[in-house]
N, C-alpha and C positions, 0 to 999 in steps of 0.2 A: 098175564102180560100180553102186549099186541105183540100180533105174529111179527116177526121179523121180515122187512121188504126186501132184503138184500141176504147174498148168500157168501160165505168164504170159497175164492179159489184162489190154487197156486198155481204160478209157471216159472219158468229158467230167470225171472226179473223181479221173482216174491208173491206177495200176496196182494189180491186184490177185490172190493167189494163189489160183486153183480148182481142185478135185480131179480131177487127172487123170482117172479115172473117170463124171465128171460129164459129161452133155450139156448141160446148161446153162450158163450164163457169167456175166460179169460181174454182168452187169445183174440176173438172177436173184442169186446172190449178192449183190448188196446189201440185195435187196428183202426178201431172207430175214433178214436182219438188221435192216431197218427194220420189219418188219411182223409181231415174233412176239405176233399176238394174240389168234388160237383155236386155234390148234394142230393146224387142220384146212387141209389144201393143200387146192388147187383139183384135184387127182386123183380127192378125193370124188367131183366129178362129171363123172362120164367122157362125159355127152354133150357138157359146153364143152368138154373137150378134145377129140373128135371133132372138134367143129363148127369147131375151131380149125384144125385139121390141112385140114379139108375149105376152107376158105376159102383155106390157105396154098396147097392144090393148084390151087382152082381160077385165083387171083391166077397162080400160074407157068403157067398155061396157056393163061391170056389176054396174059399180058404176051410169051411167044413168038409166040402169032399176030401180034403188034403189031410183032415185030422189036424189043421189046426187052431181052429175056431169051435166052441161047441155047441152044440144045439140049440141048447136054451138061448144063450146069446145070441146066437146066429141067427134063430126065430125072430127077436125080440130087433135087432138091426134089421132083418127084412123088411116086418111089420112097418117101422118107423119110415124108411127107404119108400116103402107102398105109399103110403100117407102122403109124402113128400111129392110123389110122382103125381098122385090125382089132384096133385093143388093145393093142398093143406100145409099150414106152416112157413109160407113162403115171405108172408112179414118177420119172419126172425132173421133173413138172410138179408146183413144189414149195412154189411162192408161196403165203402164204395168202389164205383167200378172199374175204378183209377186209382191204384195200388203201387207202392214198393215190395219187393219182393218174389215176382215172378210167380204170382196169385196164391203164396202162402194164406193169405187173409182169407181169401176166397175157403180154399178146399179145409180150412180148420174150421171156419164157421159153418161149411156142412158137416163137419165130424162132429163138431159140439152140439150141434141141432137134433141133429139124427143123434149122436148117443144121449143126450136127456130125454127125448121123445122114449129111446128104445127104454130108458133107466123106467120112464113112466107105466108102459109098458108090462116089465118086471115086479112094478109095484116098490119100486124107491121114488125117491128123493130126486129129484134135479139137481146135479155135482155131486151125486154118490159115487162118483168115479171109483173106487174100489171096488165096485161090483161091475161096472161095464164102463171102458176109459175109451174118449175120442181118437187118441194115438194110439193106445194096444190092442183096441180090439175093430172100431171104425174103419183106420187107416191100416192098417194090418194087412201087409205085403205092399205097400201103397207108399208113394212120397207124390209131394204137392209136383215134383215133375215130371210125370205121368199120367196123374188124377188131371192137373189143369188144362192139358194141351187135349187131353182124350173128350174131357168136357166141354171144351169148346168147338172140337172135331163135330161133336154129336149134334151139340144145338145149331152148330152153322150148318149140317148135313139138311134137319128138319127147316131150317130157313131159306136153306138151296129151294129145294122142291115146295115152299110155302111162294117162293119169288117165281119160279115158272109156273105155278095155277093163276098167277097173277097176271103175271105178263101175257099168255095163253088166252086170259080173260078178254085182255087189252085186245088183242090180236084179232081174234073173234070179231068185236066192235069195228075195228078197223073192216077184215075182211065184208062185213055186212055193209059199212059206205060204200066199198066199192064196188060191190054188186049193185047198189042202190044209185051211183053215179054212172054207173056204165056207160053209158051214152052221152053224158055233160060232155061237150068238148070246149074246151078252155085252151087258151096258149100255155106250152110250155115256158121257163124261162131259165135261158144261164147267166150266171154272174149277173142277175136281176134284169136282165134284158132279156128281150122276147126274142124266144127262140122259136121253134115248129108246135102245130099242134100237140094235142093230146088229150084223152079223157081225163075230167075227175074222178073219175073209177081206178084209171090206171097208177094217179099219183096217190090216192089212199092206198090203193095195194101194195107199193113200196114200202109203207109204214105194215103194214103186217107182215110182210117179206122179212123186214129189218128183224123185226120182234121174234120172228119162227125164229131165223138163225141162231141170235143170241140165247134161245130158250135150249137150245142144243149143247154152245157152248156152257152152259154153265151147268147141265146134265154131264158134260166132260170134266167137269173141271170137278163135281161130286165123286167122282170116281176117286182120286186122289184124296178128299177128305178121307174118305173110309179106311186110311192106313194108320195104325194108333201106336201110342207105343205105351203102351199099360203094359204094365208087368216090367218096365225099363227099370221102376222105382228112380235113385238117385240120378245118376248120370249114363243108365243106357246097361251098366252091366248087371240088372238085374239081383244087386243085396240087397239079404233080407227077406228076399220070395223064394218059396219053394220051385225046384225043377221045371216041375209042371205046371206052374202058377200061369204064365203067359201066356201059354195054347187056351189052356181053362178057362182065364175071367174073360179072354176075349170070346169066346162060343156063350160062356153065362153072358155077357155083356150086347152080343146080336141078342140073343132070347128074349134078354128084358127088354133092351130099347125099340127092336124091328130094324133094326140100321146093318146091312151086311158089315159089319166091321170086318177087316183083315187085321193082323200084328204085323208091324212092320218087321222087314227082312234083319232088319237093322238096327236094332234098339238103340246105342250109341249115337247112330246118325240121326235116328227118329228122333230123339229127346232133344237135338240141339237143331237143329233144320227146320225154318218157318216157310220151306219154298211153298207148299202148297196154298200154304195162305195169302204167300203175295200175288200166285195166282191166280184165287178165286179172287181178291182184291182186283187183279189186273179184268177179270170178267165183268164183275160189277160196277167198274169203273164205262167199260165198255157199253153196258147197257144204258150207261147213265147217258152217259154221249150222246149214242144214238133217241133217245127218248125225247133230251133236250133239243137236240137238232130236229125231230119231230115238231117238239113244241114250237119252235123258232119259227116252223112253216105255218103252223095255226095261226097262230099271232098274227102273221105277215099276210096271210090269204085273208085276217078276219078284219085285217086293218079298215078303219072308215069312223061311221057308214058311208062318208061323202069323200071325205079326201084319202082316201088308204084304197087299198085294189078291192076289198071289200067284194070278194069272190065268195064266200061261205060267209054263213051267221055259225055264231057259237053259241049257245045256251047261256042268256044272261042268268047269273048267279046272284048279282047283289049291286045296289047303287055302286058307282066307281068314285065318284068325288064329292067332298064337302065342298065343293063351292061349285061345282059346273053340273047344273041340273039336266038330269037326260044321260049322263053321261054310264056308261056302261064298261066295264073293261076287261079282257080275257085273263081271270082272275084262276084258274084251272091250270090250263098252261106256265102260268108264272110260276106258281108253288113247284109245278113240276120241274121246273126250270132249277128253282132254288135247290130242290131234294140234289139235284145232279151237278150240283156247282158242290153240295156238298159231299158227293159220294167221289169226286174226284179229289175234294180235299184228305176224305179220309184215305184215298187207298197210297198217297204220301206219305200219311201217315204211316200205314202199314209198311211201305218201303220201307222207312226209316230206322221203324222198331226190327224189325226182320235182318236188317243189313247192322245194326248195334251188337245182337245179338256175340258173346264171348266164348271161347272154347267148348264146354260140353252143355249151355244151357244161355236161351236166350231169357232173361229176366223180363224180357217187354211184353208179355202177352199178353198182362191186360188192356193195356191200350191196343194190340189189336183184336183183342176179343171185341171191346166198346165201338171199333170203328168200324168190324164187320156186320155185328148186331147191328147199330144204326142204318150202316147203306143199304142193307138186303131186308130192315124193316121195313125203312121209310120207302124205298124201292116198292115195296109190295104194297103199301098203304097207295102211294103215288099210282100206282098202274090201275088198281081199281077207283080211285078218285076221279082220273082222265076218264075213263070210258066209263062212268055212270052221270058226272056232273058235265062232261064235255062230249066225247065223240059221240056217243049216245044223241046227242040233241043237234046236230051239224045240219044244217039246210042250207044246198046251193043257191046262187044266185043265179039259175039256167041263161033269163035271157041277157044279161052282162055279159058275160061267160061267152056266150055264142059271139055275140056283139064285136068283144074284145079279137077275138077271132077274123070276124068281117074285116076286122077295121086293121089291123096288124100290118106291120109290112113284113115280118118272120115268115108269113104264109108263103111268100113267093119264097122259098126254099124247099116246097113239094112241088113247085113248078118247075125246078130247077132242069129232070129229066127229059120234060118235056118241051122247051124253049129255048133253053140251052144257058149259061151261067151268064155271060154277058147280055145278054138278053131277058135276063132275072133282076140282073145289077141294073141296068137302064131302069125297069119298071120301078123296084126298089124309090130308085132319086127321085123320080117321076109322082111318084104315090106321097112320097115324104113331102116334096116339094109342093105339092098340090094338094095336098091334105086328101087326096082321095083315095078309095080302095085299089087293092092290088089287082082282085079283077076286072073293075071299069077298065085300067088301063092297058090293061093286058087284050080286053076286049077292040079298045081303040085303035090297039095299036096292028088290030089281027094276026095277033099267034098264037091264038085260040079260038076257038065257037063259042061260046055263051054253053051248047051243050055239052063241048069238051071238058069246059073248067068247070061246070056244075058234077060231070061222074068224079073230075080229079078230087072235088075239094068236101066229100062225100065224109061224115066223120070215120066211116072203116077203113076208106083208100088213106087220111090221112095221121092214121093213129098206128099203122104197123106195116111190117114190109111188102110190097106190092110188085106182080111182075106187071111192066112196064108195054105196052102195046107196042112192038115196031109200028106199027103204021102211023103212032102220036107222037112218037119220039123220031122218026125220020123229017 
């Protein structure tokens, strides 16, 4: 007879046929049928599933030190757990990542992965459950709400510090224009009008400034992930796990993962409390801001070639239009632009699901698992895309740039000390009205040398604070 494709299991709603094939069970089967609705499993993101497998290892090897898990089994779950961690098996984990349930789907489809993997192991059957069960022996001192929140803790901890090598990378790039512009002097501008001098050195540095800080805050904001509440099981008081279960899997639990985890003080409060995550939410939303606002100035500096300020070239990437030949467009920046339209939609999101949350458990965590994983991905993808396909390739326009300078009437606001303000505003009208430069007039008008306003208008007298000569200023 052909082997048979499909295997018997039961659960609390009967029986049901699963693909012999398959590491997962039941319970994963259902959920795949209750929940087609992104079309995207939870495999996307292979650090929950690490961090899943790392929890299931560390659970079996706290629950043998306790006597109550035994060896053989406990061997045979590690084993499986190992496998799971270096990357293997992670097309089995198949739930999507938009769930009912409060990530029931999620943490069973690792218990049924890892226990047939472990049954294989052992040398059974796949759904031998009587010799090694997903609930009695996988999940074993463990409920989905402790397993889920601890798992998402870990992979967003590893995605913290995956977004600042990122951003750091950025920042870098940034810092190297500005060493590379140092000397560009360019007009500033506020509210798009020309303000004072400044280097292009000085306005790239701003953009790595921005990028140090927030690579800080979200090193702060890592600190608070590291609080878990493993060991809470159900709702925080701990049934079902032994005494010393809590102190335990959380020490087995740094070991395997490398992650200092702490227990939280609190397990009750831990298991229902999303503040940390609207936190880190509120960080990444923050970076997004600042990035986009970045980008907005690329854009605007790279505007042209002929009618835009067209101060910086940016690294053409790719034709810009199907109908306008020639045309080029700062196709880097946009994307970045979009990743940050999206990381402020998602950390709404995360409000939302956070502030829903009911008495002793918030059910919404997979959506903010999905919308942390995406902004702190795309976030990281994004920062390295800018500064290999963009800031990387940025070429001033030096002699525009000066030109715009000459030609300004902002300038006469570092003459201000020395002429005096009404006598600034005169030149001002004068310059406007005459379409001529600030120092012609100034020279015409003699309230200056020709040698005076060449040390004044010097780019280091007019790019930072200067003591002023009584003898030029009386």
């Amino acid at each position: 007879m052909p082997k048979s494709t499909t295997r018997l299991e039961h659960d609390l709603l009967g029986d049901r046929e699963v693909p012999t094939a398959a590491y997962y069970g039941v319970h994963t089967l259902r959920a795949l049928e209750n929940f087609p609705i992104t079309g995207i499993s939870i495999a996307v993101y292979p650090d929950l599933i690490r961090a899943l497998a790392q929890i299931k290892k560390a659970a079996a090897q706290a629950n043998q030190k306790l006597g109550l898990l035994d060896a053989k089994r406990a061997d045979a779950i590690v084993a499986a757990c190992r496998e799971v961690i270096d990357g293997q098996w992670h097309d089995q984990f198949v739930v999507d990542v938009i769930q009912g349930g409060a990530g029931t789907s999620t943490n069973m489809n690792a218990n049924e992965v890892i226990a047939n993997r472990a049954l294989e192991i052992l040398g059974c059957e796949r759904g031998d459950y009587k010799t090694l069960h997903p609930n009695e022996h996988v999940n074993m001192s463990q409920s989905t709400n402790d397993v889920y929140p601890t798992a998402l803790k870990l992979a967003t901890y590893v995605g913290i510090f995956r977004l600042v090598d990122a951003m750091a990378y950025l920042r870098k790039a940034f810092e190297r224009k500005a060493d590379e512009f140092a000397d560009v002097l360019k007009m500033g501008r506020t509210q798009l009008q020309d303000a004072v001098p400044m280097t292009l050195g000085q306005e790239f540095s701003t953009y790595a400034v921005m990028l140090g800080e927030d690579e800080e805050r979200l090193k702060e904001a890592a600190l608070l992930i590291r609080e878990m509440n493993l060991g809470a099981t159900a709702i925080g008081t701990g049934i079902n796990a032994h005494p010393d279960y809590a102190p335990l899997v959380c020490r087995k639990l740094a070991e395997v993962s490398g992650v200092p985890v702490v227990t939280a003080p609190n397990l009750i409060e831990a298991t229902q409390d999303c503040g940390s995550f609207v936190q880190l939410s509120g960080v990444l939303k923050r970076v997004a801001v600042k990035l986009s606002k970045v980008c907005n100035d690329l854009r605007l500096l790279s505007s042209g070639p002929r009618a835009g300020f067209n101060e910086i070239n940016l690294p053409p990437r790719q034709a810009g239009s199907s109908i306008m030949p020639g045309k080029v467009n700062p196709v880097i920046p946009e994307v970045v632009n979009q990743i940050a339209f999206e990381v402020i939609g998602n950390d709404s999101t995360v409000t939302f699901a956070a502030e829903a949350g009911q008495l002793q458990l918030n059910a919404f965590e997979p959506i903010i698992a999905h919308s942390l994983f995406k902004s702190a991905l795309h976030l990281t993808n994004g920062c390295k895309v800018l500064a290999d396909h963009c800031v990387n390739g940025i070429t001033a326009n030096r002699d525009l740039l000066r030109e715009s300078v000459e030609r300004s009437i902002g300038i006469v606001t570092a003459l201000n000390p020395y002429i005096g303000y009404a006598n600034a505003t005169e030149v001002a009208a004068e310059a406007f009205r005459s379409g001529r430069g600030v120092a012609e007039v100034v020279i015409e008008r003699g309230l200056m040398s020709p040698e005076q306003l060449a040390e004044v208008l010097r780019p280091e007298v007019l790019t930072r604070p200067q003591l002023i000569p009584q003898s030029v200023a009386a």
